[in-house]
C-alpha positions as CSV (number, residue, x, y, z in Angstrom):
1,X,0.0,0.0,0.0
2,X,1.9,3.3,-1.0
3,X,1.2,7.0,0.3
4,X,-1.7,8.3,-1.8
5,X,-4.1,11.1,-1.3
6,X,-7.1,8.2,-1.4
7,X,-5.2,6.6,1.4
8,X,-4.9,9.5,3.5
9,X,-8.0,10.3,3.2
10,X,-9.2,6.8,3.9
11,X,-7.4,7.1,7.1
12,X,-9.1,10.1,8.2
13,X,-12.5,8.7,7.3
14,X,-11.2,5.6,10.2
15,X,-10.2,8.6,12.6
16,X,-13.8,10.0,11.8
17,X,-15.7,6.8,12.4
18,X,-13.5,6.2,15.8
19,X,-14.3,9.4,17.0
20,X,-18.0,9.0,16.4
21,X,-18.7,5.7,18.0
22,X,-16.8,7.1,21.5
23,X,-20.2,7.2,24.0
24,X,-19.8,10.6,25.4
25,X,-21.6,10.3,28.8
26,X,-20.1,6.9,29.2
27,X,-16.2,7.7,28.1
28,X,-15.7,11.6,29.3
29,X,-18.0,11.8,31.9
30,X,-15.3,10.0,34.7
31,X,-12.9,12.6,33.6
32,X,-15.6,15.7,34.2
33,X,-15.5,16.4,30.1
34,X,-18.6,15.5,29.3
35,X,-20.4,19.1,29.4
36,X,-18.3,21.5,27.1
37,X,-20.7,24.4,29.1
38,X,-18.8,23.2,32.3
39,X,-15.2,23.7,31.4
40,X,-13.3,26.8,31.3
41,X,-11.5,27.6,27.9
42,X,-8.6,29.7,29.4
43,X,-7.9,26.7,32.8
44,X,-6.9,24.1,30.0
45,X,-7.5,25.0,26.3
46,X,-6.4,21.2,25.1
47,X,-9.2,19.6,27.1
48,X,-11.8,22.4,26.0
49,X,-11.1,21.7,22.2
50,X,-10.8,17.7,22.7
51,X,-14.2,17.9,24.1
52,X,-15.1,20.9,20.9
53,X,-14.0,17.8,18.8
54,X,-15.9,15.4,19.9
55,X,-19.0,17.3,20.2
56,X,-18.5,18.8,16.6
57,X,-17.8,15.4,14.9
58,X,-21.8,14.4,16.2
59,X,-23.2,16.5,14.0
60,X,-21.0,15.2,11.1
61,X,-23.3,11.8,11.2
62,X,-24.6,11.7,7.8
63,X,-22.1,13.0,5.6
64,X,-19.8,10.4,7.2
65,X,-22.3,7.8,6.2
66,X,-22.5,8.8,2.5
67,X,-18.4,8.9,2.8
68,X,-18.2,5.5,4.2
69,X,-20.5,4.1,1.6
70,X,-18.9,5.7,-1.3
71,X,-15.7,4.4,0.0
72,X,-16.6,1.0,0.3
73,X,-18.1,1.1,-3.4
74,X,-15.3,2.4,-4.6
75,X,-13.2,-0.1,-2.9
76,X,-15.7,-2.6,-3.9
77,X,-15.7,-2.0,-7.7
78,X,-11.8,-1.1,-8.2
79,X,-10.6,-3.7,-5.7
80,X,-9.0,-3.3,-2.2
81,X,-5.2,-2.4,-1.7
C-alpha cells in the first residue's frame, strides 16, 4: 500500500468513524469532560477543544455515512489495496 491522497483520506474517514462511536456520557463523563458548558477555555485550552472535537464530529453523522459508503463502493468495484 503506497502513500496516496485516497489513502490519506481513507485514514481520516477511520479517525472520523472512531471518534463517532466514543459514548460521550459513558467515556468523558469520569474525567468531568462530558459538558463542554462546564469547562473553562482559558484553565486548559487542550481539554476544551478535545471535548469541541468530539461534540462537533456528532453532527458530522450523515455525511460520514454517504463517505463510508462511497468508500466501500469504490473499494468494492476497483478492488482493495
Amino acid at each position: 500500500m503506497g502513500l496516496s491522497l485516497y489513502n490519506i483520506v481513507k485514514a481520516g474517514l477511520l479517525c472520523v468513524n472512531a471518534l463517532m462511536i466514543l459514548n460521550k456520557p459513558r467515556f468523558l463523563a469520569k474525567y468531568g469532560l462530558d459538558d463542554i458548558h462546564n469547562l473553562r477555555p482559558m484553565e486548559n485550552p487542550i481539554k476544551y477543544q478535545a471535548v469541541g472535537i468530539l461534540t462537533a464530529v456528532q453532527f458530522l453523522k450523515v455525511p460520514v455515512i454517504a463517505l463510508n459508503v462511497v468508500t466501500i463502493v469504490f473499494e468494492i468495484l476497483l478492488g482493495g489495496s
